[in-house]
Residue frames relative to the residue before (quaternion, step in Angstrom):
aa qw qx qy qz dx dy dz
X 1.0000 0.0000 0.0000 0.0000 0.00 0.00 0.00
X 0.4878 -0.6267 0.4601 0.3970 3.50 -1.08 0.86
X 0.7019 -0.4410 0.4291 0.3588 3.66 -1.54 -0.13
X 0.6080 -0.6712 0.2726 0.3247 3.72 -0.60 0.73
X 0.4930 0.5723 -0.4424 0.4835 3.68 1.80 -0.62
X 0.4230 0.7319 -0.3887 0.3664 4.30 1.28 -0.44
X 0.6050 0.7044 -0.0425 0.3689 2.92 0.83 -2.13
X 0.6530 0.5615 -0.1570 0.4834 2.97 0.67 -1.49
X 0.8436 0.3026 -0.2737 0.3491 3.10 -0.16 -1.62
X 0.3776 0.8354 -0.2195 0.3337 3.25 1.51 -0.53
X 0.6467 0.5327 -0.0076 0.5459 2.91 0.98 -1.88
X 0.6986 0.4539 -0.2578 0.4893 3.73 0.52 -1.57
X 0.7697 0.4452 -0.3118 0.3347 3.55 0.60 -1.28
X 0.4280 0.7562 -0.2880 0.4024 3.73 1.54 -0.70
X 0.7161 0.5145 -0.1221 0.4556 2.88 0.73 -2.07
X 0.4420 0.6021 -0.3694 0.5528 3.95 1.48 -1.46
X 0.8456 0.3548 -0.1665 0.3625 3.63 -0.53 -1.14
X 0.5916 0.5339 -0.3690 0.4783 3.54 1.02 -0.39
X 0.8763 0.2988 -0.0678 0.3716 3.09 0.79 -1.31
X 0.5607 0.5933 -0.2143 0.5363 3.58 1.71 -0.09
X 0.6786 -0.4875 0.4365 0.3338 3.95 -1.03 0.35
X 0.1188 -0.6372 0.6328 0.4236 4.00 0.00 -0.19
X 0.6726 0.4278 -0.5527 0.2433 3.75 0.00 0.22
X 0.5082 0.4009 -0.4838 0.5890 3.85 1.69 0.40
X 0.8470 0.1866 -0.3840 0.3168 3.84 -0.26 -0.19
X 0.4418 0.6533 -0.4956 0.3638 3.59 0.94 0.58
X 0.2787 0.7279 -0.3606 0.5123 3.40 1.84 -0.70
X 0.8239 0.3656 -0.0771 0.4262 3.59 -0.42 -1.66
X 0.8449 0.3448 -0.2173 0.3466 3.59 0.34 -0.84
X 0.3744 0.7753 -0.2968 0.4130 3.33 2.07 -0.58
X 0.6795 0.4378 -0.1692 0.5638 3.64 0.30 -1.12
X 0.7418 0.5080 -0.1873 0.3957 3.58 0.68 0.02
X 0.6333 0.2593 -0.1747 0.7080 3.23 1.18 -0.93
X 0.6683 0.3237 -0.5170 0.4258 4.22 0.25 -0.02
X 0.5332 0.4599 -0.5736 0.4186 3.95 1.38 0.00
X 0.4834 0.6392 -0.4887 0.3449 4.06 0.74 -0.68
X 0.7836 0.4986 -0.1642 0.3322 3.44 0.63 -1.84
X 0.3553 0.7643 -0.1942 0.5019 2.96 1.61 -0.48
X 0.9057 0.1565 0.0177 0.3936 3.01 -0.43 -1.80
X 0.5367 0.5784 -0.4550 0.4127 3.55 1.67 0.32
X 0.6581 0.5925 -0.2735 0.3755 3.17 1.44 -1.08
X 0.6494 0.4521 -0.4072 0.4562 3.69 1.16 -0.86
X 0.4921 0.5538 -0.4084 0.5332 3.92 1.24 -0.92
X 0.6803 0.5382 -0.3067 0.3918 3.98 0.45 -0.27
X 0.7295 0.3980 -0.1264 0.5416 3.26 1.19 -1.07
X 0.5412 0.5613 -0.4292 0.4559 3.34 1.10 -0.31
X 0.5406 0.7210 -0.2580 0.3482 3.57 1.11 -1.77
X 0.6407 0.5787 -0.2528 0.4367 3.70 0.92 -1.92
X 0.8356 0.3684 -0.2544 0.3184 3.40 0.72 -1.12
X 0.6272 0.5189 -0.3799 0.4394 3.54 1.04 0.04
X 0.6754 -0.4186 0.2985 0.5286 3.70 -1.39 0.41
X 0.7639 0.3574 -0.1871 0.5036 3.66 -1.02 0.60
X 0.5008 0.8070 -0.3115 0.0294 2.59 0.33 -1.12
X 0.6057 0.3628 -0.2026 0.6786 3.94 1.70 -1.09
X 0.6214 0.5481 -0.3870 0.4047 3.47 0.85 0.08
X 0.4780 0.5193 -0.2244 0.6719 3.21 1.66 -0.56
X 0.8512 0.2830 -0.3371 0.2857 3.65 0.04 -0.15
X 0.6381 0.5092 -0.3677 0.4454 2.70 1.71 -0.50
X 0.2699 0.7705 -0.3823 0.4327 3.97 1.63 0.10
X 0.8460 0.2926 0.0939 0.4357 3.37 0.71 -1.79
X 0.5554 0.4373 -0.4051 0.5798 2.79 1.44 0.69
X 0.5742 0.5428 -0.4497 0.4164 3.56 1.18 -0.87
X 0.6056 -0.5168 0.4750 0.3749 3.68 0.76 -0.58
């Protein structure tokens, strides 16, 4: 388990979203999850090029 100062922020950011428009915290979290999508897709394209490599993705996609 992470450390309790984690928790917190956890807790604080919940509360944010419970109590806020999603059109103010989508603002904040946007830029984040298209950097995620991002960096899965270039971590994908690297994968293709090595031996295996679509065999390996297609592994990690089954789940």
């Amino acid at each position: 388990m992470r450390d309790k100062s984690h928790m917190e922020q956890v807790d604080r950011w919940a509360l944010y979203v419970k109590t806020h428009p999603r059109s103010d915290w989508i603002k904040q979290i946007k830029p984040f999850i298209d950097s995620q999508i991002i960096m899965a897709n270039r971590f994908y394209k690297r994968l293709a090029k090595i031996p295996q490599g679509l065999e390996k993705i297609r592994r990690l996609k089954e789940g």
